[in-house]
N, CA and C of each residue as an Amber inpcrd file, in Angstrom:
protein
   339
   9.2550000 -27.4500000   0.8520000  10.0950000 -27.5830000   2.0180000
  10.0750000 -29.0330000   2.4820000  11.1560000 -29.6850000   2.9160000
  11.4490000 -31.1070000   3.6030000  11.6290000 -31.2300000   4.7040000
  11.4240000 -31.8210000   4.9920000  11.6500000 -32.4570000   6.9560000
  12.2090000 -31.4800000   7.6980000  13.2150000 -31.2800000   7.9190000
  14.2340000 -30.4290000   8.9840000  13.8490000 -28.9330000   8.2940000
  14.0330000 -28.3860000   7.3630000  13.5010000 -27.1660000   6.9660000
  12.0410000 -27.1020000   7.2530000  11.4980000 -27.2900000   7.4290000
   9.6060000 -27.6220000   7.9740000   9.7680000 -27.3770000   9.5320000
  10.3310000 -28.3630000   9.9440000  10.2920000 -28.3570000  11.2440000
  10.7840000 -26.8020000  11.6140000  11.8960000 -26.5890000  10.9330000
  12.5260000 -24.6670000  11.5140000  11.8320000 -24.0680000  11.1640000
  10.7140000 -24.0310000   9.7610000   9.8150000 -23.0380000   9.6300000
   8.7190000 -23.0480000  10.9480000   8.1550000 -23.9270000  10.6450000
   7.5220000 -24.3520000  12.0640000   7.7950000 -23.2160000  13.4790000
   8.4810000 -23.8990000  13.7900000   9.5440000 -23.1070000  14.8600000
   9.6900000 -21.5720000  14.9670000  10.1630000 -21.0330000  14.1010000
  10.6330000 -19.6480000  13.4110000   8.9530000 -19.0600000  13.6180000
   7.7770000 -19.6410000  13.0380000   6.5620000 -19.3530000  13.0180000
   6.2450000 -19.0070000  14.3910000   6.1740000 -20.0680000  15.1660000
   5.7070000 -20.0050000  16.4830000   5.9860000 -18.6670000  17.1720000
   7.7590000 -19.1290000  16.7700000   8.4620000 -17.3980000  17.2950000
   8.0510000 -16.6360000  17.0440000   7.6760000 -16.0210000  15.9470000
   7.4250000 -14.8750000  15.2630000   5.7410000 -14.6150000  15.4040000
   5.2530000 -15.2320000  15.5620000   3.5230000 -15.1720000  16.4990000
   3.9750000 -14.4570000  17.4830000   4.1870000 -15.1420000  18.3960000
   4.5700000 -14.7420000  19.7320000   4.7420000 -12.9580000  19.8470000
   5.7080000 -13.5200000  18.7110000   6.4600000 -11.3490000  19.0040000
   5.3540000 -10.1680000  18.0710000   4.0520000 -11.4970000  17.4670000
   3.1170000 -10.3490000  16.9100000   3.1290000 -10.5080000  15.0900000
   4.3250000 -11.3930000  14.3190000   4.2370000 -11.5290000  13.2730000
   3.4390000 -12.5830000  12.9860000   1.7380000 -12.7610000  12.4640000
   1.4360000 -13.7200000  12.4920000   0.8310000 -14.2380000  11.3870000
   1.4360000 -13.9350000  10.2570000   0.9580000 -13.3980000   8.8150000
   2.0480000 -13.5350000   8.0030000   2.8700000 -14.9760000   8.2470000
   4.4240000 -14.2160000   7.5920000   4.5910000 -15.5430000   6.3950000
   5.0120000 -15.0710000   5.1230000   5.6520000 -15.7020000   4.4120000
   6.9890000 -15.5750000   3.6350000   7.2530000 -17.0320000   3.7020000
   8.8550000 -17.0520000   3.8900000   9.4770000 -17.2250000   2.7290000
  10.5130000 -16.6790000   1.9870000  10.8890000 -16.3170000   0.9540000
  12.2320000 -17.3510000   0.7440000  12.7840000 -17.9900000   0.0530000
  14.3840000 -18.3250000  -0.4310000  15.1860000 -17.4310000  -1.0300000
  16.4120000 -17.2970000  -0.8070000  17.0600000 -15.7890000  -0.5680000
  17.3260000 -15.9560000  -2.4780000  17.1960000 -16.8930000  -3.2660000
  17.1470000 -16.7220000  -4.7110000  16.3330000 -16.2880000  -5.1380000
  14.8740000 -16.7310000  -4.3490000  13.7130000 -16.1340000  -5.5310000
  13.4140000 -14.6340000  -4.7730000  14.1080000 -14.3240000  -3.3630000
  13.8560000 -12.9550000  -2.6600000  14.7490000 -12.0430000  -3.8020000
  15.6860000 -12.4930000  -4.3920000  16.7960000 -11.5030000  -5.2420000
  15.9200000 -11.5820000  -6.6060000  15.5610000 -12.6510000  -6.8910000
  14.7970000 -12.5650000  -8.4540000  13.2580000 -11.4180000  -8.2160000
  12.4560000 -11.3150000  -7.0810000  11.3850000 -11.2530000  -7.1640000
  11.4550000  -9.5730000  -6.8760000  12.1290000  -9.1880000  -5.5740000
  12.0080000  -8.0110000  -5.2190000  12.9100000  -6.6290000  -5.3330000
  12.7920000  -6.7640000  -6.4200000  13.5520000  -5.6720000  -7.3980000
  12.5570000  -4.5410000  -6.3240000  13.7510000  -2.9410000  -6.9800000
  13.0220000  -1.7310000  -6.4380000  11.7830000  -1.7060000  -7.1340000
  11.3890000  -1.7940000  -7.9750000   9.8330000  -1.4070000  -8.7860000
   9.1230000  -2.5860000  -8.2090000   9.5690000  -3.7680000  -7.9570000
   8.4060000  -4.5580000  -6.7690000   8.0810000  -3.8930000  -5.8700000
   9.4040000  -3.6860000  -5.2870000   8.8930000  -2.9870000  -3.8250000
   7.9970000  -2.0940000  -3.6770000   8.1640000  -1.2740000  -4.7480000
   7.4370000  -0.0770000  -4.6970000   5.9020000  -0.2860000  -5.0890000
   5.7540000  -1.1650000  -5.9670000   4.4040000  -1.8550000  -6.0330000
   3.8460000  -2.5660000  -4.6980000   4.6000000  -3.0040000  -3.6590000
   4.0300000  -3.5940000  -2.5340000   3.5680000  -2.8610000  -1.5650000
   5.2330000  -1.4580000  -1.8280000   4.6320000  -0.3590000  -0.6310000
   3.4380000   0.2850000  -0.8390000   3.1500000   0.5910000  -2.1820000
   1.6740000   1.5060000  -2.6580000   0.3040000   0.2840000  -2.3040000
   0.3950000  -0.9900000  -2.7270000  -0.5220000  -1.3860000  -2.5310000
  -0.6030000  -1.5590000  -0.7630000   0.1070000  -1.6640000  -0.3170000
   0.3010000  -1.5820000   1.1040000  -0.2880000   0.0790000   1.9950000
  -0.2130000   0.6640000   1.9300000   0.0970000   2.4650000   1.7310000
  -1.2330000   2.7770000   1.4850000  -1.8840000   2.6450000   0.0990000
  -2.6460000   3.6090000  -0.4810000  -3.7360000   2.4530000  -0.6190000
  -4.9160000   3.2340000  -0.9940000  -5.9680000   2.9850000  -1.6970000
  -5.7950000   2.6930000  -3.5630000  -5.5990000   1.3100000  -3.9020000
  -5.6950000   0.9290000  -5.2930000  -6.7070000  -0.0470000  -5.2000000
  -7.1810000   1.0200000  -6.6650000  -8.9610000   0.5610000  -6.9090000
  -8.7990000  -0.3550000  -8.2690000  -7.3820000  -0.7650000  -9.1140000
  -7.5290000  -1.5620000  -9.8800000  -6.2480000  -1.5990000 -10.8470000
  -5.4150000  -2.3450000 -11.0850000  -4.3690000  -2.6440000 -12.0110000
  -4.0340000  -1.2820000 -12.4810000  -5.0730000  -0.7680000 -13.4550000
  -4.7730000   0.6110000 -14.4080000  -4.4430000   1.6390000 -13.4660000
  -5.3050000   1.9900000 -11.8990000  -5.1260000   2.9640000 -10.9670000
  -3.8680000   2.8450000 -10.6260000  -3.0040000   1.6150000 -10.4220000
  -1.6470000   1.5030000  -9.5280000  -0.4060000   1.5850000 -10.7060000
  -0.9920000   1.5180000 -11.8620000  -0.0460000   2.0460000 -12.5790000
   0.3680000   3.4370000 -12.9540000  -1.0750000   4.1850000 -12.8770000
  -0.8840000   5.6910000 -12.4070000  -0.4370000   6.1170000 -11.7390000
  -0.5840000   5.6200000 -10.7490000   0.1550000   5.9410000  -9.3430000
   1.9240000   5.6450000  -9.3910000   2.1460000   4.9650000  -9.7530000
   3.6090000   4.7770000  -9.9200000   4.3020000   5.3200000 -11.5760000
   3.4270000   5.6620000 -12.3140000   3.4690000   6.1290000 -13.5120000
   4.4510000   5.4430000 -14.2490000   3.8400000   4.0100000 -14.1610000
   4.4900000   3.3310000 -15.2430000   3.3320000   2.5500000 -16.1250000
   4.0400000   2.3050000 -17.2070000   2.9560000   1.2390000 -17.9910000
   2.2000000   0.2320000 -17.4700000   1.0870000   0.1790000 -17.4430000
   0.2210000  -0.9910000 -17.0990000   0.7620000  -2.3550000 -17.2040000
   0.6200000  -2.5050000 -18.8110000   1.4400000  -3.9050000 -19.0080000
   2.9210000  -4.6310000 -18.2170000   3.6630000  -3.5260000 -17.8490000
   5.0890000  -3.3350000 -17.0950000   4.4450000  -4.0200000 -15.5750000
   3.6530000  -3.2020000 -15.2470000   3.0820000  -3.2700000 -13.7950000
   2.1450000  -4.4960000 -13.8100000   1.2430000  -5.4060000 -14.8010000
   0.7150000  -6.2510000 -14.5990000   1.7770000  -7.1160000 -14.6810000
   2.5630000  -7.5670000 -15.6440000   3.4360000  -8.3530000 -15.3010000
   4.5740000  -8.6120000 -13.5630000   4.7070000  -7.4720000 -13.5960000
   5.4840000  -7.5370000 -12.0560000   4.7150000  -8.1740000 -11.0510000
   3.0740000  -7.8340000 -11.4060000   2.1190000  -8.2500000 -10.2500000
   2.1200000  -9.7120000 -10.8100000   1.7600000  -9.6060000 -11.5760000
   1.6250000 -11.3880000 -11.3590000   2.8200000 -12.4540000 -11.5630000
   4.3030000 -11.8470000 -10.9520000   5.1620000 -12.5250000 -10.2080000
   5.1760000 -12.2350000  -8.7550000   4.4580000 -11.4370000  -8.4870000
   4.2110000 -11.3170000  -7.0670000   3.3540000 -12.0510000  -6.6140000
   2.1860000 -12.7230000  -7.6100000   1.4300000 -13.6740000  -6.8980000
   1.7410000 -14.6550000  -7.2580000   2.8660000 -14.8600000  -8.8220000
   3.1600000 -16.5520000  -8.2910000   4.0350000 -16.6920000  -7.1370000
   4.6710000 -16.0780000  -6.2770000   5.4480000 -16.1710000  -5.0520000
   4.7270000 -15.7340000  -4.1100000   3.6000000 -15.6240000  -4.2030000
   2.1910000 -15.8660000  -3.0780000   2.8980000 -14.0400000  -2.3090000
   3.0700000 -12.9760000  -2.5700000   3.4760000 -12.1470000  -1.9220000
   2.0320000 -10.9820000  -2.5200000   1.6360000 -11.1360000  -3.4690000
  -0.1060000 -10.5970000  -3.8120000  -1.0770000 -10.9980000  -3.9080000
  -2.6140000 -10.8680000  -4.0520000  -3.5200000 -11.7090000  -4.7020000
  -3.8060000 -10.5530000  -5.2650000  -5.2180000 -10.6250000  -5.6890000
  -6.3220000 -10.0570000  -6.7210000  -7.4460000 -10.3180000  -6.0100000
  -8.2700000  -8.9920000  -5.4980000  -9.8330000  -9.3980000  -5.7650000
 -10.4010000  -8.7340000  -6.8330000 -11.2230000  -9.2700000  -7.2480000
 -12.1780000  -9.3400000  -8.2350000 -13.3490000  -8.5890000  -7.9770000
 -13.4340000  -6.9300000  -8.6170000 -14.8310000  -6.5630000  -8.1630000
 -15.3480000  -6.2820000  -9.8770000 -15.9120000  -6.4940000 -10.3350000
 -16.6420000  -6.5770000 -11.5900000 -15.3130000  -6.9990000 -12.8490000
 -15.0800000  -5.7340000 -13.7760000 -14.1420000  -6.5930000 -14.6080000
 -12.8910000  -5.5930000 -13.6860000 -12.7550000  -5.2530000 -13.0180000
 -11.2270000  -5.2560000 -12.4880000 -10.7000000  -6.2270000 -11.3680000
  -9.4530000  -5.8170000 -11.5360000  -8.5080000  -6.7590000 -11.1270000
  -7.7450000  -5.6880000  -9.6390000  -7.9490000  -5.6920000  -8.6090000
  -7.7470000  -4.7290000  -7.4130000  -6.2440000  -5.5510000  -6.6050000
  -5.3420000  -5.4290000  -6.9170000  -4.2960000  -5.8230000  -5.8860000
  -4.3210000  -5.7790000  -4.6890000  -3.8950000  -7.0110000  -3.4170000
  -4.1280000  -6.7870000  -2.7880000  -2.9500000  -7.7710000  -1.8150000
  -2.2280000  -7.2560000  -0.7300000  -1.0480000  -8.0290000  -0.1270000
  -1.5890000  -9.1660000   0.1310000  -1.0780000 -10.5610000  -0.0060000
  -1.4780000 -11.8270000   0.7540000  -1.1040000 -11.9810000   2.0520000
   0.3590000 -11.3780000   1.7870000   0.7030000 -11.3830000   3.8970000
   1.1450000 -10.3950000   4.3680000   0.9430000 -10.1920000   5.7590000
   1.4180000  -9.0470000   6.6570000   3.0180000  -8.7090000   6.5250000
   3.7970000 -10.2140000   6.1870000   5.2740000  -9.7720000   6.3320000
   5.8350000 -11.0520000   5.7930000   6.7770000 -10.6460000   5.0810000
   7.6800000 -11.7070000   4.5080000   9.0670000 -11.7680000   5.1150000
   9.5430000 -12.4500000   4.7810000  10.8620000 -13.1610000   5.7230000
  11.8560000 -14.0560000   4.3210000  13.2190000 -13.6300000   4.6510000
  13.7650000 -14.1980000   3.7170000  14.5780000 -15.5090000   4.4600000
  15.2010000 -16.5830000   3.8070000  15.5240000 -17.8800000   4.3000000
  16.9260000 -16.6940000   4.0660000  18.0300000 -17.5720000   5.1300000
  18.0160000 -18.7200000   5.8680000  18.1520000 -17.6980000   6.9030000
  16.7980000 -18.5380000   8.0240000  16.9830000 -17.9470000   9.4580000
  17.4990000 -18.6200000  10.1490000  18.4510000 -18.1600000  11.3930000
  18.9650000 -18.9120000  12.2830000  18.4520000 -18.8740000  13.5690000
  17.7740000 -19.8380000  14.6290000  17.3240000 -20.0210000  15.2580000
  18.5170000 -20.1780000  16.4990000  18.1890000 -19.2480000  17.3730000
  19.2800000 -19.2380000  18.5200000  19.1120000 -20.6080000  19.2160000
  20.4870000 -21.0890000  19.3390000  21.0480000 -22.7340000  19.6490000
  20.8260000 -24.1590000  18.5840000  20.1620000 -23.2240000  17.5940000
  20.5980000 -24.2730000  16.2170000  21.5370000 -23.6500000  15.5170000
  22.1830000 -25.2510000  14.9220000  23.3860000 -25.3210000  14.1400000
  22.9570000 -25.2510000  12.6470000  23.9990000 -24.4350000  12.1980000
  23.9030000 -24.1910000  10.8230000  24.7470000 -25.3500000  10.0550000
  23.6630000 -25.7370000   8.9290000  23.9230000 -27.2620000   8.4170000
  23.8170000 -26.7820000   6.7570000
C-alpha cells in the first residue's frame, strides 16, 4: 500500500475499532475474487465454527481430499487470511484475523479517485 491508500486504511481501521472490528484484514477486490472461492469459504467457516485438530481432520470434515484442502490452505496463508500452529508433526489451521474487508472502501466525505 502507498501514501493516500495507507492513510484510508489507517482511517477505515480506526473506524472499524471503534464499532468493535479490531482484527481486520484488508483484501483487494482481485485477490478477494481469486482467493475466496466457495470451498475457501467453507474452509474458513469450519476452521472458524469447529474444532480442527489438524490438516487431515478438516479434510474429513469437509470430505474432500487432503492434498485439495492443503493447497487451498496455503493460499489462505499466503493472503495472511490463515496460519498454522504447530503441535508435534501436525499442521492445525487456524484464522489469522477476526474479519476481513474487501478494498475499495469509501469513507463518508472522501472522494473517490
Amino acid at each position: 500500500m502507498k501514501g493516500r491508500a495507507m492513510d484510508r486504511t489507517s482511517k477505515i481501521s480506526k473506524i472499524l475499532s471503534r464499532e468493535g472490528y479490531d482484527d481486520v484484514l484488508f483484501l483487494r477486490p482481485e485477490d478477494a475474487r481469486k482467493v475466496l472461492t466457495q470451498k475457501r469459504l467453507e474452509i474458513i467457516r469450519t476452521v472458524e465454527s469447529e474444532k480442527v485438530d489438524s490438516i487431515r481432520g478438516l479434510a474429513r470434515k469437509l470430505g474432500r481430499k487432503e492434498n485439495v484442502v492443503y493447497e487451498d490452505l496455503e493460499l489462505l496463508f499466503e493472503e495472511g487470511i490463515i496460519d498454522f500452529e504447530e503441535k508435534g508433526n501436525r499442521k492445525i489451521p487456524i484464522l489469522r484475523h477476526k474479519n476481513v474487508m474487501v478494498y475499495p472502501i469509501v469513507v463518508e466525505g472522501e472522494e473517490n479517485t
